[in-house]
Z-matrix of the N, CA and C atoms (Angstrom, degrees):
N
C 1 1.452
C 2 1.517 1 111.19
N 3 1.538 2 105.90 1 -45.70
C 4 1.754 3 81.80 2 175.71
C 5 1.418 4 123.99 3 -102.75
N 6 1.197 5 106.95 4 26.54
C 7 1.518 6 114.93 5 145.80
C 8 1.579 7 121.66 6 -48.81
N 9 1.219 8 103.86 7 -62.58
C 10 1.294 9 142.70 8 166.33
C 11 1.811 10 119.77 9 -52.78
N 12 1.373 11 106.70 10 -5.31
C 13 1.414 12 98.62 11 -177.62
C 14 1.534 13 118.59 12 -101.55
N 15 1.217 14 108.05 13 -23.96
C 16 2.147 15 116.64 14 168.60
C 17 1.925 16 99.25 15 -34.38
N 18 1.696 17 95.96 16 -55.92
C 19 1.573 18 112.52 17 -152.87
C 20 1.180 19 85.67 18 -69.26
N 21 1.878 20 140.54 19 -51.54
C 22 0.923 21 127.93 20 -163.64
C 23 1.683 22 126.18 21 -48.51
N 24 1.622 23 98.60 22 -35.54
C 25 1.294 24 121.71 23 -174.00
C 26 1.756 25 119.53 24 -64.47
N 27 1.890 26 92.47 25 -57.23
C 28 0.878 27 91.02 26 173.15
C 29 1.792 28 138.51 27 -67.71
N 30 1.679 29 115.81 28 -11.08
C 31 0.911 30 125.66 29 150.96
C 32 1.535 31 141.88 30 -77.46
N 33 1.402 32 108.93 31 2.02
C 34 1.165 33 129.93 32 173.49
C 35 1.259 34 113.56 33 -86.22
N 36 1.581 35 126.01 34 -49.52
C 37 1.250 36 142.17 35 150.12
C 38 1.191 37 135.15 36 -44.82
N 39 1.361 38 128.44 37 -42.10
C 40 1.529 39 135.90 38 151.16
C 41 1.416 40 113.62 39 -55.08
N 42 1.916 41 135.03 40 -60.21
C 43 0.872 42 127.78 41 151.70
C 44 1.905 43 132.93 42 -18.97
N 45 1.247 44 112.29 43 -72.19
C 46 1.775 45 129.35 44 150.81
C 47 1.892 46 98.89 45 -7.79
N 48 1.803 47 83.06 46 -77.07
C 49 1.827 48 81.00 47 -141.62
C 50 2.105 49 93.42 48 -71.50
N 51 1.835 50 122.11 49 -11.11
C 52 1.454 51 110.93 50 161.83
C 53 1.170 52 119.46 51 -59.04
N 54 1.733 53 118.45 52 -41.96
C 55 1.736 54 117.15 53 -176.87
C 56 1.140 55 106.42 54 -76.94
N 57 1.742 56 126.25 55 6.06
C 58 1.441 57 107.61 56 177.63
C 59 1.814 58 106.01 57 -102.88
N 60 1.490 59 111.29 58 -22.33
C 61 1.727 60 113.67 59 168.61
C 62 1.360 61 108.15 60 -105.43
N 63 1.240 62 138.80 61 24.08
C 64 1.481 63 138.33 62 161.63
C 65 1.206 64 104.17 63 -68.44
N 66 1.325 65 138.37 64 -45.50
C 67 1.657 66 135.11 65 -159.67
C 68 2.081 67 96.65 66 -83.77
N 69 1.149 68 102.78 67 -21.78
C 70 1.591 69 99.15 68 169.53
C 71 1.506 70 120.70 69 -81.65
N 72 1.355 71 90.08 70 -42.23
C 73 1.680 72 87.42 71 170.07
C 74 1.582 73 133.54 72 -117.00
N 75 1.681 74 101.28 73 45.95
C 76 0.847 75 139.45 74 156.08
C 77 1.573 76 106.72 75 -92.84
N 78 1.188 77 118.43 76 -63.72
C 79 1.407 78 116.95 77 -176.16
C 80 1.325 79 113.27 78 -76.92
N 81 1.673 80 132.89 79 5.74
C 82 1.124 81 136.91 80 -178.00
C 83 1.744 82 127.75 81 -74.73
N 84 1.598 83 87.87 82 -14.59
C 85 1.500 84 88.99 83 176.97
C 86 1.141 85 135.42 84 -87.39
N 87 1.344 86 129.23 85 13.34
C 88 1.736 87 120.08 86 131.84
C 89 1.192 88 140.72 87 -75.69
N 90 1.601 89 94.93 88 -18.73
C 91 1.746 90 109.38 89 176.29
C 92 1.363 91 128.76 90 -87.05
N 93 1.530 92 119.72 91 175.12
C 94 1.050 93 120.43 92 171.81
C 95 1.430 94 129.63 93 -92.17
N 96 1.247 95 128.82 94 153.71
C 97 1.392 96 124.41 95 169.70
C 98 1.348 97 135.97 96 -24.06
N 99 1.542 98 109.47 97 -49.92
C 100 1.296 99 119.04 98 176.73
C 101 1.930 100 112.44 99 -52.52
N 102 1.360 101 94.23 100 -46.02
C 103 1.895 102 126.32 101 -171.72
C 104 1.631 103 98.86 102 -63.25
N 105 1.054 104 101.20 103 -31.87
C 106 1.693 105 101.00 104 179.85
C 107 1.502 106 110.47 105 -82.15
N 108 1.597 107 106.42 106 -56.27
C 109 1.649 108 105.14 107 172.42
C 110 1.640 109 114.48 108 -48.26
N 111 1.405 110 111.76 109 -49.31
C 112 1.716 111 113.08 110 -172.35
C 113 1.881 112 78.63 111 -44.89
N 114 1.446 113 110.11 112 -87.98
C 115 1.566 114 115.90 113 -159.95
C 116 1.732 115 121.95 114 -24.54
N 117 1.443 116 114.70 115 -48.42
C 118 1.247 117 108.82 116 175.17
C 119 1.743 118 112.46 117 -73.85
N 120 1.299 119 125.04 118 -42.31
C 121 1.193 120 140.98 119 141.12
C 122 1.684 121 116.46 120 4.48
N 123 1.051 122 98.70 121 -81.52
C 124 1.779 123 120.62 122 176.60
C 125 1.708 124 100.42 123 -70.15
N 126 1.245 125 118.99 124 -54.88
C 127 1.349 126 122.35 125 176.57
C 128 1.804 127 121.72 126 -33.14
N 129 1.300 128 99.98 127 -41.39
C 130 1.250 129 130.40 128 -172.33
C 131 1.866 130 115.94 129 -78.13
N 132 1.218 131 103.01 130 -78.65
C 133 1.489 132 147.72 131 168.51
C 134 1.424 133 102.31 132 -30.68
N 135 1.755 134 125.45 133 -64.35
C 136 1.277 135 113.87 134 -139.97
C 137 2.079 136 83.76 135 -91.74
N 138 1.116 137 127.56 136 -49.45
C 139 1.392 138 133.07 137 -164.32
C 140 1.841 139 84.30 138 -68.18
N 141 1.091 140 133.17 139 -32.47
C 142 2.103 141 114.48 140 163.25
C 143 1.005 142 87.86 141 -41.80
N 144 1.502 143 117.01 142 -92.17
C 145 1.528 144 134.08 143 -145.39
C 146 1.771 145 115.50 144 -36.18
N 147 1.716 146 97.93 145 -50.22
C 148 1.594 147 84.46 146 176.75
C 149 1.862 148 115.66 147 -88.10
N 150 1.362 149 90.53 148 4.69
C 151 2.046 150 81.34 149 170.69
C 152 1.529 151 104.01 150 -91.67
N 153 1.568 152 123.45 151 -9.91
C 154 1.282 153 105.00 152 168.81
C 155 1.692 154 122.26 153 -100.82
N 156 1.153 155 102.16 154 -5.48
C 157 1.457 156 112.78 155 170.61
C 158 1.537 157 100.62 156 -78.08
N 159 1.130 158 146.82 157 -41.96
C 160 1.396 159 147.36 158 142.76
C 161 0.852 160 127.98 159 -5.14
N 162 1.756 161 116.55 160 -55.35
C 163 1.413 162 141.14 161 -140.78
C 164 1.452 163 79.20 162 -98.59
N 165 1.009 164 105.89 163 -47.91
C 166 1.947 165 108.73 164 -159.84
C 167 1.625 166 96.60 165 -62.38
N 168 1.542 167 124.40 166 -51.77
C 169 1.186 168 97.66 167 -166.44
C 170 2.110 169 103.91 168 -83.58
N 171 0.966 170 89.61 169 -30.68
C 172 2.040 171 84.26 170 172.96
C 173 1.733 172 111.02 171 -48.52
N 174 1.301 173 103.90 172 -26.34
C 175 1.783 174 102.08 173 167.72
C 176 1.142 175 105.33 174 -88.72
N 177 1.112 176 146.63 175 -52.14
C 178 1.881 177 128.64 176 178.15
C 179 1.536 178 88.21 177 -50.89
N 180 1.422 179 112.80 178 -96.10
C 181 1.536 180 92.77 179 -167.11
C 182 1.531 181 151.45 180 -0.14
N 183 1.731 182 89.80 181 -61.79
C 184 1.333 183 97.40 182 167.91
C 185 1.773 184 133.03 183 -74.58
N 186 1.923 185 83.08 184 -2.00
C 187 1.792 186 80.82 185 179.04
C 188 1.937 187 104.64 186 -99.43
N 189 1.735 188 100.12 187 -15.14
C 190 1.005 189 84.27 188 150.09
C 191 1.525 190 167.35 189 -82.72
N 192 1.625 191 107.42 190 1.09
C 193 1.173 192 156.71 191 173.40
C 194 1.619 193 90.94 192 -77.73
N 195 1.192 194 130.91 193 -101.98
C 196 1.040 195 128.82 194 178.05
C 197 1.848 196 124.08 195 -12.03
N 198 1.779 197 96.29 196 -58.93
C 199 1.815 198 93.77 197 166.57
C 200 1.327 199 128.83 198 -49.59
N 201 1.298 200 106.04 199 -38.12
C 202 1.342 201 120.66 200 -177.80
C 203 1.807 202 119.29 201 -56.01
N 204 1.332 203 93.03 202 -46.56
C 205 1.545 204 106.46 203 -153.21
C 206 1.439 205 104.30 204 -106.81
N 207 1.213 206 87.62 205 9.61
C 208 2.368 207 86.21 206 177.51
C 209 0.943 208 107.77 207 -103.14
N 210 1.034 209 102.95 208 142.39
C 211 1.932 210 127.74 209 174.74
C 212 1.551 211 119.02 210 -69.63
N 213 1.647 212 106.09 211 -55.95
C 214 1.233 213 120.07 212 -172.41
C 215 1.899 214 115.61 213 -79.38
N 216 0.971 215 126.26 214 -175.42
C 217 1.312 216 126.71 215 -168.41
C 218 1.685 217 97.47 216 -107.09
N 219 1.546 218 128.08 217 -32.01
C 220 1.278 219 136.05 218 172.80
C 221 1.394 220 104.70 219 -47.91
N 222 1.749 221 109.23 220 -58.53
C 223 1.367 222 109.33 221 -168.77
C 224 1.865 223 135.34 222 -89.84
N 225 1.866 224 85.60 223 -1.31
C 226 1.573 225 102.67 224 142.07
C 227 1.257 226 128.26 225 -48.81
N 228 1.848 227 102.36 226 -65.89
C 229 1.006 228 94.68 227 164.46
C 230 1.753 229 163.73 228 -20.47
N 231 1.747 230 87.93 229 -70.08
C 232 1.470 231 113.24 230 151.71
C 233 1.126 232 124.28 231 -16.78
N 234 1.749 233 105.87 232 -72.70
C 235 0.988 234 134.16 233 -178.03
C 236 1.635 235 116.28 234 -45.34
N 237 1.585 236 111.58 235 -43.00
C 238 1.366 237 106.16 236 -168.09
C 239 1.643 238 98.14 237 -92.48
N 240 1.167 239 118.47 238 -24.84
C 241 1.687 240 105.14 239 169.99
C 242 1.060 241 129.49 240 -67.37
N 243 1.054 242 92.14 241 -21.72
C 244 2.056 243 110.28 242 155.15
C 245 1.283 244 105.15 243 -37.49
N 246 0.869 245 84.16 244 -88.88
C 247 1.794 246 119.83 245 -158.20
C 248 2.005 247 98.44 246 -53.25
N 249 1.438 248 104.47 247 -59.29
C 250 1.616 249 88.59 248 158.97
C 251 2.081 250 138.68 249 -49.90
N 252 1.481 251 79.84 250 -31.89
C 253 1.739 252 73.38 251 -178.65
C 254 1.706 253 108.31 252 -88.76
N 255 1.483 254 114.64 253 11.72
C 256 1.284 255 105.35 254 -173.78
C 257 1.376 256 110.21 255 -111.11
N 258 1.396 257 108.49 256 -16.70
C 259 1.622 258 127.02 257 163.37
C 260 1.659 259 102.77 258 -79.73
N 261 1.015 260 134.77 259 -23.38
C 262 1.498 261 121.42 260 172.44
C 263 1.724 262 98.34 261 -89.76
N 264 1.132 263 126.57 262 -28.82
C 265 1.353 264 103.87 263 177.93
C 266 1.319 265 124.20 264 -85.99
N 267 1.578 266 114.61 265 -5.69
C 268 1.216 267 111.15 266 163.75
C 269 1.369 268 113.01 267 -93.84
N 270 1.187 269 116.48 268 -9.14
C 271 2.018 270 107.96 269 170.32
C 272 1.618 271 98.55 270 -86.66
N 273 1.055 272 119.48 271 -22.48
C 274 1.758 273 117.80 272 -177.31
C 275 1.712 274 94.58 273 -48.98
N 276 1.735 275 97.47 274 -70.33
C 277 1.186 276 126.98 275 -148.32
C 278 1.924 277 105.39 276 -56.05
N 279 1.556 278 106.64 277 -45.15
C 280 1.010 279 118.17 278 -167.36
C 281 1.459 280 122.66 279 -80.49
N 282 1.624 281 102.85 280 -12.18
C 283 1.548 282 122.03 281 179.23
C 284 1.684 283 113.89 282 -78.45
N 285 1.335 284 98.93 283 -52.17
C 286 1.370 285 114.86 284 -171.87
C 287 1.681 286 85.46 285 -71.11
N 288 1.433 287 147.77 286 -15.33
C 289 1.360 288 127.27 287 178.80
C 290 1.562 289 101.78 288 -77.13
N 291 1.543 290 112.06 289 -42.15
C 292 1.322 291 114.79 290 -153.23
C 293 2.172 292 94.05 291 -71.06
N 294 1.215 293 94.84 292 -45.94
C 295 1.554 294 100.97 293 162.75
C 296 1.495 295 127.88 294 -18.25
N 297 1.706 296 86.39 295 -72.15
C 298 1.928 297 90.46 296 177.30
C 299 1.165 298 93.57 297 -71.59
N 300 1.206 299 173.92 298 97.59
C 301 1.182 300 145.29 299 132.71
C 302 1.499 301 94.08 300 -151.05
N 303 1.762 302 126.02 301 -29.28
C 304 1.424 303 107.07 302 177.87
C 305 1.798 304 95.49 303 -93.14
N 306 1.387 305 130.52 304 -2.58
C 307 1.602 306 132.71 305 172.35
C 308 1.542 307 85.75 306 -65.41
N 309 1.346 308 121.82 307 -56.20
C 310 1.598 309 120.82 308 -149.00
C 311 1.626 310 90.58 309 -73.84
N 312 1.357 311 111.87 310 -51.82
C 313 2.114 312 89.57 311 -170.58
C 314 1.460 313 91.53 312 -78.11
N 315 1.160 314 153.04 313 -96.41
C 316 1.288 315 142.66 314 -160.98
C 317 1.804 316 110.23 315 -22.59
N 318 1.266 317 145.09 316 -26.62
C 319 1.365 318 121.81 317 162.95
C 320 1.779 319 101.71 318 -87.78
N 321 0.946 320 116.40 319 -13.33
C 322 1.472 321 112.42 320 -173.48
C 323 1.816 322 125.41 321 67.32
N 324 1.599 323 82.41 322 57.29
C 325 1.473 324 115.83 323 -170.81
C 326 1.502 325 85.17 324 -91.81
N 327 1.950 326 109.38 325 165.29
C 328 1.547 327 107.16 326 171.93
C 329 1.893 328 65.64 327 -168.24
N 330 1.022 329 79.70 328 -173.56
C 331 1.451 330 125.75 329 -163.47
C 332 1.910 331 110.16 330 -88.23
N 333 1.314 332 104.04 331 16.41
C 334 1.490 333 106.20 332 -163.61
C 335 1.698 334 106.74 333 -86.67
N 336 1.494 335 117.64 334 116.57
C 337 1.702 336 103.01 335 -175.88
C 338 1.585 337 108.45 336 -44.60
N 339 1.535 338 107.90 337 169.69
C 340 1.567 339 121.02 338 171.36
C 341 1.549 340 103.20 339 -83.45
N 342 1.380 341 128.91 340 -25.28
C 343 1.285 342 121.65 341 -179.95
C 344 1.895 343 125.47 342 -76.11
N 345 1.713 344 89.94 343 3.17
C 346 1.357 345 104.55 344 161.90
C 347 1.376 346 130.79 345 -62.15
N 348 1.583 347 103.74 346 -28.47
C 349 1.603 348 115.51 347 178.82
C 350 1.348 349 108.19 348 -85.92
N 351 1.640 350 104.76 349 127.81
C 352 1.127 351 121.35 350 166.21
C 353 1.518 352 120.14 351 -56.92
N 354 1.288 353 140.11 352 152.83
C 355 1.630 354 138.44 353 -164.82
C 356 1.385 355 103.06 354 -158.25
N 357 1.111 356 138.71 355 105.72
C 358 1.548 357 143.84 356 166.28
C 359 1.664 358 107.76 357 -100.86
N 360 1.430 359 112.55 358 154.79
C 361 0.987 360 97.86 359 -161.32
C 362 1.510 361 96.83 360 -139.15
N 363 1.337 362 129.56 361 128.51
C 364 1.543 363 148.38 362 -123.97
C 365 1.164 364 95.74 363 -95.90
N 366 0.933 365 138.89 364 171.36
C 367 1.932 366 136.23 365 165.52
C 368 1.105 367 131.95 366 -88.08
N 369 2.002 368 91.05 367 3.99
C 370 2.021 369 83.35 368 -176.48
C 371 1.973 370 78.64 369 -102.26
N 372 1.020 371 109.44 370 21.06
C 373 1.846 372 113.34 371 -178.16
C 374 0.783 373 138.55 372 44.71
N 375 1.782 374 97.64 373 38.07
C 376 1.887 375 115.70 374 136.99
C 377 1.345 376 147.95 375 -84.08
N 378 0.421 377 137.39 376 135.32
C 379 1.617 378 141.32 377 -169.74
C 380 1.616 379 114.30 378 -60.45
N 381 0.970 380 133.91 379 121.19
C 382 1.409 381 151.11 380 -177.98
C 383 1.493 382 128.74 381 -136.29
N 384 1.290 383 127.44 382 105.97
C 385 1.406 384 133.02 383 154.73
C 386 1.302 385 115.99 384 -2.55
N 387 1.495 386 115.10 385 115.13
C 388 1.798 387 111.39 386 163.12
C 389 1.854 388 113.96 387 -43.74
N 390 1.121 389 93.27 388 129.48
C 391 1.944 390 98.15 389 -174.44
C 392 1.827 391 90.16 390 -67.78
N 393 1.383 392 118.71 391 139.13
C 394 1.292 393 121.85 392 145.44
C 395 1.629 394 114.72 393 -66.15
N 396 1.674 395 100.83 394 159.66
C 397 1.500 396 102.89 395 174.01
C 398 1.247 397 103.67 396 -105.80
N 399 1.655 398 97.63 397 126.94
C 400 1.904 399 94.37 398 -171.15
C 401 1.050 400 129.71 399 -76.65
N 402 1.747 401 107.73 400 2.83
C 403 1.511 402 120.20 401 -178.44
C 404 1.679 403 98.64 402 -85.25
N 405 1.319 404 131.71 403 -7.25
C 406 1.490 405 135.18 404 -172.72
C 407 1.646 406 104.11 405 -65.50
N 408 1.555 407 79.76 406 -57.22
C 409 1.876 408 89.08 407 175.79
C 410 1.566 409 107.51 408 105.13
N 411 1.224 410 137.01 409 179.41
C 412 1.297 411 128.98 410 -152.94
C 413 1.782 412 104.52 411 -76.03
């Protein structure tokens, strides 16, 4: 049997991370490639972002815990480098959010898929923008 247990593992683990993108690419078959990457993409990406914004404040915390409760002057220490590197990783973390987000309203980015744009495709078989009608008006 524990011959047999590496393989067990490692098939337990491959399984995991399939039942965790099966429901994406399950629903992937009307879409396009790009639509699938955004989906696993975001799938991925946004649950990082808030387990390390987490992490950042569970390390101040815990370095503030630590300041508190030490005896010695070493583990003061500790304590406050804690607590400093967890306040820089949450201004890191929280800057670069506020960042994308005044790039995204200041270019006047949104959230609209790319498969929104219409694409006709010319006869010498390039690709060209639907013409507006200029009688529509802006």
């Amino acid at each position: 049997m524990s011959k047999y247990l590496p393989l067990i593992k490692k098939v337990s683990r491959i399984s995991i991370v399939i039942s965790l993108f099966l429901p994406t690419l399950v629903s992937a078959a009307a879409k396009n490639l790009g639509q699938i990457f955004t989906e696993i993409t975001v799938l991925l990406l946004k649950p990082f972002v808030y387990l390390l914004l987490t992490s950042a404040v569970v390390v101040f915390f815990w370095g503030m815990v630590k300041y508190i409760y030490s005896l010695g002057e070493k583990e003061k220490a500790d304590g406050r480098w804690l607590m400093v590197w967890g306040v820089i990783a949450l201004f890191v973390m929280v800057s670069v959010w506020g960042l994308v987000n005044i790039l995204k309203n200041t270019l006047g980015l949104d959230n609209t898929p790319v498969n929104s744009i219409i694409i006709l495709k010319s006869e010498s078989g390039m690709t060209e923008p639907t013409p507006k009608d200029p009688s529509a008006g802006p």
